[in-house]
C-alpha positions as CSV (number, residue, x, y, z in Angstrom):
1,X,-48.7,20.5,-16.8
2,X,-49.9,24.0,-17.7
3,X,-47.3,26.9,-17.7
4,X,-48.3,29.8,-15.8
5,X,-47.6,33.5,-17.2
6,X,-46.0,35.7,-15.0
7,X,-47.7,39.6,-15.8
8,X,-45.5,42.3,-15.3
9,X,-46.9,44.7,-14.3
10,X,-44.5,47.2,-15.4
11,X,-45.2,46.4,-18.9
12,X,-42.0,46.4,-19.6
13,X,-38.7,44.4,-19.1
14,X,-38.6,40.6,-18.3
15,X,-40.2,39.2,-15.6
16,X,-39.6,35.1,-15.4
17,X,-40.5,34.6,-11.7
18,X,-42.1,36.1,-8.0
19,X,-40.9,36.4,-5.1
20,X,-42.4,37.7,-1.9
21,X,-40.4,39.9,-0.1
22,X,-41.9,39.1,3.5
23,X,-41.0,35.2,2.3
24,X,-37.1,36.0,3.1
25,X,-35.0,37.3,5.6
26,X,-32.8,40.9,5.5
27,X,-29.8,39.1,5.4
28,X,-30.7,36.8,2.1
29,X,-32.3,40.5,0.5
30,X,-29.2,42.1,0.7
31,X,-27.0,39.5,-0.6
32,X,-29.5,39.6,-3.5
33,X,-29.4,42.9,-4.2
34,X,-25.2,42.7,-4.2
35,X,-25.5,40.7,-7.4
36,X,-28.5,42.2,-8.6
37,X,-29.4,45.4,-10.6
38,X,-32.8,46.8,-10.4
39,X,-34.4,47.6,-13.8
40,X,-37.3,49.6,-12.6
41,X,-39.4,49.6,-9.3
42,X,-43.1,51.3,-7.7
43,X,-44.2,51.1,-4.6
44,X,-45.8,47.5,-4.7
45,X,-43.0,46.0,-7.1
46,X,-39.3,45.8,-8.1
47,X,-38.4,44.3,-11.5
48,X,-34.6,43.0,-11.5
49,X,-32.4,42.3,-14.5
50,X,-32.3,38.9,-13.6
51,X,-35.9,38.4,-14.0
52,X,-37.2,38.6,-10.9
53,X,-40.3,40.5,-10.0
54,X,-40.6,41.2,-5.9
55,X,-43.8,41.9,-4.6
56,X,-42.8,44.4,-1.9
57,X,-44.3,44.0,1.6
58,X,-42.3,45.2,4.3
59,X,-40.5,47.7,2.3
60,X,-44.3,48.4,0.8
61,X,-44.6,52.4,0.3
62,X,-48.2,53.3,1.3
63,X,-50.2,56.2,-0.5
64,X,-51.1,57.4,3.2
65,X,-47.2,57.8,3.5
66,X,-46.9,60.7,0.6
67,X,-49.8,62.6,3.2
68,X,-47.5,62.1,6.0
69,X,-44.8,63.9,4.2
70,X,-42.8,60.7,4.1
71,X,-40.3,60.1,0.9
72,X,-40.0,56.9,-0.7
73,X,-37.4,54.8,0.0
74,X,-36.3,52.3,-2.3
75,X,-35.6,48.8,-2.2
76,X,-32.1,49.3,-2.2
77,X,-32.1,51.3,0.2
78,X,-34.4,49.5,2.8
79,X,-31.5,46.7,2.4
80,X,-28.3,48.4,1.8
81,X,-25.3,47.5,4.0
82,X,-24.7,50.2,6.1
């Protein structure tokens, strides 16, 4: 079977698996990010020490958003228990 290579798109860092953030619930993305650290993180994408490279989708940050006036709003802090 063929391994697959994961690009980062960061460039930087480690990234040894996806995951799709629309593919799990709030809940299991904030018990995630209780044991996880981010390394660095866009608007599409959030590298995590760990490995883990999430394609953002509901917590996406849209170019039209920066026309709006809107600030971007981390990961972390779409998730964070209040």
């Amino acid at each position: 079977m063929e391994e697959r290579q994961i690009i980062n798109p960061f460039g930087y860092g480690n990234a040894s698996r996806v995951i799709d953030e629309n593919r799990k619930p709030a809940d299991w993305w904030t018990e995630f990010l209780e044991i996880n650290l981010e390394v660095v993180e866009n608007e599409f994408y959030v590298l995590f020490r760990n490995g883990s490279l999430v394609k953002k989708g509901r917590s996406k940050f849209r170019s039209s958003q920066y026309l709006l006036g809107d600030r971007f709003k981390s990961f972390r802090q779409t998730y964070e228990r209040l």
